[in-house]
Backbone as a chain_set.jsonl record, in Angstrom:
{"seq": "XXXXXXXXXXXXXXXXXXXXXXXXXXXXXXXXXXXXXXXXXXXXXXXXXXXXXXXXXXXXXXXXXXXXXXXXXXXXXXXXXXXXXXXXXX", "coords": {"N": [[1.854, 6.362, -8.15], [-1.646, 4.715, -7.883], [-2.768, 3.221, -4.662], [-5.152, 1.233, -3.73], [-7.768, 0.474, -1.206], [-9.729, -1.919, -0.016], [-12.536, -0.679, 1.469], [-15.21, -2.183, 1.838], [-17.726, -4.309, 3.431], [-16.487, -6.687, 4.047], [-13.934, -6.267, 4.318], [-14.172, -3.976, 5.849], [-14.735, -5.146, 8.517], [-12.182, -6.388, 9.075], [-10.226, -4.497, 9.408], [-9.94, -3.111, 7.625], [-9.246, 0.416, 7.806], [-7.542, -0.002, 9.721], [-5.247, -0.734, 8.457], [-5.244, 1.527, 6.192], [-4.586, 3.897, 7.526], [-2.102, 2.847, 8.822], [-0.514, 2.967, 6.24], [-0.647, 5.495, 5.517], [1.193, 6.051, 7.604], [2.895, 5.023, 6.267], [3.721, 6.103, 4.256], [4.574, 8.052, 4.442], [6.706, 8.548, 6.512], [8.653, 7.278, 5.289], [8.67, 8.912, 3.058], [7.679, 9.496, 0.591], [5.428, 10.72, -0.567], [4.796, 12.363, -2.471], [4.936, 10.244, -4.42], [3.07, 8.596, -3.953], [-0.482, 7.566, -3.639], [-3.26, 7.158, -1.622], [-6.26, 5.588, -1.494], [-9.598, 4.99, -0.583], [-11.764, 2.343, -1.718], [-14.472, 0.54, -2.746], [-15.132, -2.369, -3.145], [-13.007, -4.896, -4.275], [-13.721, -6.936, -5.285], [-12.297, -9.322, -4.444], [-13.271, -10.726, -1.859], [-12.873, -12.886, 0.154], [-10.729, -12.378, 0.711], [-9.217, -10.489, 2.305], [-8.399, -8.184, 4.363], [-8.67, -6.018, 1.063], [-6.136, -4.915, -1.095], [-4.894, -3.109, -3.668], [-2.579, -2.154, -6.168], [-1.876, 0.42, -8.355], [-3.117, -0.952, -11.381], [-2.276, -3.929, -10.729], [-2.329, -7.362, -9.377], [-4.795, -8.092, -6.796], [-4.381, -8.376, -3.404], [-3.94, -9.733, -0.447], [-3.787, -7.855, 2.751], [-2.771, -6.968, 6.262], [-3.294, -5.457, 9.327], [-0.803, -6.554, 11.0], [1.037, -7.284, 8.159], [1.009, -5.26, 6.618], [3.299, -3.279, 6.755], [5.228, -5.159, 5.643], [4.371, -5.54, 2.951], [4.522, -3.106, 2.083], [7.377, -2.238, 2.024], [8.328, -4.211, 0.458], [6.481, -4.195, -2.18], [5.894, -1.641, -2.837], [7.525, 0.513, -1.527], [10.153, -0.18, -3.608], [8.713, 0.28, -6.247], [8.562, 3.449, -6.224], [10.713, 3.911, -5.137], [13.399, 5.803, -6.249], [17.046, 4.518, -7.351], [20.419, 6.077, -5.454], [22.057, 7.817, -7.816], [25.064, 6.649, -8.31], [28.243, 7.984, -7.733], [31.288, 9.33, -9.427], [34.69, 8.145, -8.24], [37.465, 10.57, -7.939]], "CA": [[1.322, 5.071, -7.777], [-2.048, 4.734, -6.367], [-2.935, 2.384, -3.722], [-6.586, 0.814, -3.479], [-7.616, -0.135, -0.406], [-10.919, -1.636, 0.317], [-13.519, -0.73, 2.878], [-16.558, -2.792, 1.849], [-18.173, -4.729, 4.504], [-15.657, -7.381, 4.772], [-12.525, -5.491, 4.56], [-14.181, -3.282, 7.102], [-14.592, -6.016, 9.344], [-10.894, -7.308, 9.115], [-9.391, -3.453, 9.852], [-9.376, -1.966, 6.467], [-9.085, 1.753, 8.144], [-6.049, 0.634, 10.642], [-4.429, -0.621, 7.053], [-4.988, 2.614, 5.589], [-3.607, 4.812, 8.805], [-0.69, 2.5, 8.538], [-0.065, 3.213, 4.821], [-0.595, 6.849, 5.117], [2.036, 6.783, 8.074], [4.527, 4.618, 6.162], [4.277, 7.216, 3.065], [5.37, 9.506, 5.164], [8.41, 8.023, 7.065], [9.611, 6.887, 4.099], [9.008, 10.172, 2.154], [7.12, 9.054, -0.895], [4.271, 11.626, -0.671], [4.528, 12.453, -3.869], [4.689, 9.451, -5.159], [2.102, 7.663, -3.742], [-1.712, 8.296, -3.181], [-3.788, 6.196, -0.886], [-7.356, 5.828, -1.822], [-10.397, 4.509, -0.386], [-12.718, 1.847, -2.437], [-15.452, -0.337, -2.529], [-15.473, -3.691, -3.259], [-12.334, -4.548, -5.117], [-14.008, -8.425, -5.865], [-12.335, -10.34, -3.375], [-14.063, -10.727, 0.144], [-12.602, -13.587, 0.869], [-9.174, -12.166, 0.522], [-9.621, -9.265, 3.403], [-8.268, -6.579, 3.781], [-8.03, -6.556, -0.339], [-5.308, -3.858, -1.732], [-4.526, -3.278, -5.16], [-1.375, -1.313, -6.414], [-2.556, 0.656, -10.056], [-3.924, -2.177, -12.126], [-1.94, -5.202, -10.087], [-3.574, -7.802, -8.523], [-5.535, -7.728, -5.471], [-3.742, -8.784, -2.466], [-4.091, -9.404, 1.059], [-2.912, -6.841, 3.343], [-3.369, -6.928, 7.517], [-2.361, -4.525, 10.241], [0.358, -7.044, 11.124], [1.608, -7.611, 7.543], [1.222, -3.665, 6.046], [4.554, -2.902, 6.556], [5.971, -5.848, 4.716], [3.767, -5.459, 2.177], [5.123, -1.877, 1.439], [8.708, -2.265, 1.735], [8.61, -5.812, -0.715], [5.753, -3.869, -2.932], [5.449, 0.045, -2.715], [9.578, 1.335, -2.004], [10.408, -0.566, -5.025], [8.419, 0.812, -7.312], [8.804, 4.316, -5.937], [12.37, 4.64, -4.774], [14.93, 4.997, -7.463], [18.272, 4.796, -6.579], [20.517, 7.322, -5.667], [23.111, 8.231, -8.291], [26.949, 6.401, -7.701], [29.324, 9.395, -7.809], [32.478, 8.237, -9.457], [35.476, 8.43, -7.628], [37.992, 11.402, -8.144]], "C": [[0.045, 5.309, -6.985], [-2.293, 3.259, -6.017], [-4.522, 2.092, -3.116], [-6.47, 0.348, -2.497], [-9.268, -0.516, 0.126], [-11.432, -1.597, 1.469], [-14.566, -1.475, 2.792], [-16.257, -3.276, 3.002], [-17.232, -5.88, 5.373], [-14.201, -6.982, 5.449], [-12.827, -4.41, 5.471], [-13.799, -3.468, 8.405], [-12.89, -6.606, 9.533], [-9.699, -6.316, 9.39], [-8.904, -2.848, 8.845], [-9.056, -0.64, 6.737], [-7.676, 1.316, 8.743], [-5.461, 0.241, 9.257], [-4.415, 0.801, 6.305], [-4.218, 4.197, 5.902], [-2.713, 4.423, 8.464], [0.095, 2.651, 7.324], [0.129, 4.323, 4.744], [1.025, 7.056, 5.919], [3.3, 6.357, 7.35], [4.954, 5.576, 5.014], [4.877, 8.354, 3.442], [6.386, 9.658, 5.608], [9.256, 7.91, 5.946], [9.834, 8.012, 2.468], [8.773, 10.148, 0.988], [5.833, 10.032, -1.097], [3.955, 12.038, -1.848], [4.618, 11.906, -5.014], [3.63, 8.444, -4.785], [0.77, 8.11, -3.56], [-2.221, 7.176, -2.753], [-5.679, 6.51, -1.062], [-8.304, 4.815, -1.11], [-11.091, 3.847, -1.453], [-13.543, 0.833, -1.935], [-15.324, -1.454, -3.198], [-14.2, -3.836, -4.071], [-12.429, -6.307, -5.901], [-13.347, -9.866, -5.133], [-12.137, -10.7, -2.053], [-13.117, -11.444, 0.452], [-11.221, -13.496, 0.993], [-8.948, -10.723, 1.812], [-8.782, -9.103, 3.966], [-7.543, -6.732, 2.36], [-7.497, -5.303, -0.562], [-5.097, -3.937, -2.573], [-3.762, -1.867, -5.406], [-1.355, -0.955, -7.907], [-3.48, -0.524, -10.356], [-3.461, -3.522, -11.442], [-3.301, -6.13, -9.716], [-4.268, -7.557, -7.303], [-4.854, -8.836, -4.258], [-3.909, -8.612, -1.174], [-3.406, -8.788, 2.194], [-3.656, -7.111, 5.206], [-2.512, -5.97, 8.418], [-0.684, -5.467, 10.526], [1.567, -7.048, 10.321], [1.888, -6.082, 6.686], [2.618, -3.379, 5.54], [5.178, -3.645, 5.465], [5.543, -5.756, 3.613], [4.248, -3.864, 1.473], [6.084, -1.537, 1.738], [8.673, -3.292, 0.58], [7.402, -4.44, -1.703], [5.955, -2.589, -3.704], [7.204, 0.524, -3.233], [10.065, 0.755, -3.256], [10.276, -0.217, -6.095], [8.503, 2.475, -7.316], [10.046, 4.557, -5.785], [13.0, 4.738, -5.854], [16.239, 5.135, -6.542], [18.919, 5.858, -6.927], [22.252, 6.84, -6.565], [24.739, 7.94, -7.791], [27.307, 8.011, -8.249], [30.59, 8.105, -8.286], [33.425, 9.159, -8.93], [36.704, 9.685, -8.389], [39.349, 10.792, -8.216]], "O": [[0.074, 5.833, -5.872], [-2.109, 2.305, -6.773], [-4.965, 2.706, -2.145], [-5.43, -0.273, -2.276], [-9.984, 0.37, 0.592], [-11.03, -2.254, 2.429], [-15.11, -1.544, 3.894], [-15.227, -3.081, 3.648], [-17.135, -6.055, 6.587], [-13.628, -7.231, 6.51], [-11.857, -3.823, 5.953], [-13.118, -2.803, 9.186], [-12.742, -7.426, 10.438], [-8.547, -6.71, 9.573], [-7.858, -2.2, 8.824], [-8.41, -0.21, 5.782], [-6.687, 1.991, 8.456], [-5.051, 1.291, 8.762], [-3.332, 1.099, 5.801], [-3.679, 5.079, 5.233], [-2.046, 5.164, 7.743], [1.312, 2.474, 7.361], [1.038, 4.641, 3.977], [1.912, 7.76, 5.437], [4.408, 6.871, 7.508], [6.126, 5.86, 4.765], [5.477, 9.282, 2.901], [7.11, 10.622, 5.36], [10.372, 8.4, 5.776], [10.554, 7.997, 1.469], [9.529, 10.711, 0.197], [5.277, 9.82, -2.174], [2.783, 12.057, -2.225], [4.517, 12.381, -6.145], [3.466, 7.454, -5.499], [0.768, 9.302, -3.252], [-1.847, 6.128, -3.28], [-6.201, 7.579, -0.747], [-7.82, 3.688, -1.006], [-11.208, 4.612, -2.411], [-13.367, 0.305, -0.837], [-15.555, -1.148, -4.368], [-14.064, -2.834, -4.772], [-11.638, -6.802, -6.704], [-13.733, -11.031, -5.225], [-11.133, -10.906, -1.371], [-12.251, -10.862, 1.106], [-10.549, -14.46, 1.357], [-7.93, -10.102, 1.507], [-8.138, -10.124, 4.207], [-6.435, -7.238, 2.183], [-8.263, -4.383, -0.277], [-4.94, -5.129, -2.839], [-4.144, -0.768, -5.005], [-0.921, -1.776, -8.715], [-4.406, -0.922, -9.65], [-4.318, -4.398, -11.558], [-4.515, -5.929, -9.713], [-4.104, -6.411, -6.884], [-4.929, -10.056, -4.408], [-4.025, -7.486, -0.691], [-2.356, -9.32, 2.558], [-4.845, -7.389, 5.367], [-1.308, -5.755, 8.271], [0.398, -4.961, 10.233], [2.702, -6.936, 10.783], [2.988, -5.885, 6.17], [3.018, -3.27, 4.381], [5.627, -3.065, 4.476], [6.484, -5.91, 2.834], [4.232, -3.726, 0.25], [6.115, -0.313, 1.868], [9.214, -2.826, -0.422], [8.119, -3.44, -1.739], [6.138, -2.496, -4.917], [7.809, 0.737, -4.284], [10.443, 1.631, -4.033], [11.15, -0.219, -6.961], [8.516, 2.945, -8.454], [10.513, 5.532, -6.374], [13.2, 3.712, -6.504], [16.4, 5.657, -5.439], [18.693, 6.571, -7.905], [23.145, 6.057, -6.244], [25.448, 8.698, -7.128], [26.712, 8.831, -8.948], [30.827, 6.942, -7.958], [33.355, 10.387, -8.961], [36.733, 9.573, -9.615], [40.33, 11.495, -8.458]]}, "num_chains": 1, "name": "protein.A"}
């Protein structure tokens, strides 16, 4: 999975970097490192949507230090986690 995240001028302005700290640390807690990559971009077309993220080809969505997290438990673990294997009973 990667994970667009823009820096242009608006999404600079609105804390596109602490969104991208906070993404790196949640890939990490949550142990997806090798399923996720976090990328820097430019412009991803909508300013007025700031801080804009985009997940592969998805749409572009608004992401904020406040909302990050929720945004990658509801988004991200989903598409990354699988579940783990029932065991059947003996």
């Amino acid at each position: 999975m990667k994970i667009r995240v823009c820096i242009g001028s608006a999404c600079h302005l609105k804390g596109s970097y602490n969104v991208i700290n906070s993404l790196q640390q949640l890939v990490e807690e949550y142990h997806v490192v090798d399923e996720v990559e976090i990328h820097a971009s430019f412009c991803l077309g909508v300013c007025s949507r700031a801080v804009s993220v985009k997940i592969d080809e998805g749409d572009v969505q608004s992401v904020s230090g406040a909302t990050v997290r929720d945004f990658f438990i509801e988004n991200v673990l989903p598409a990354v986690k699988r579940p783990e294997p029932v065991q059947a009973e003996k």
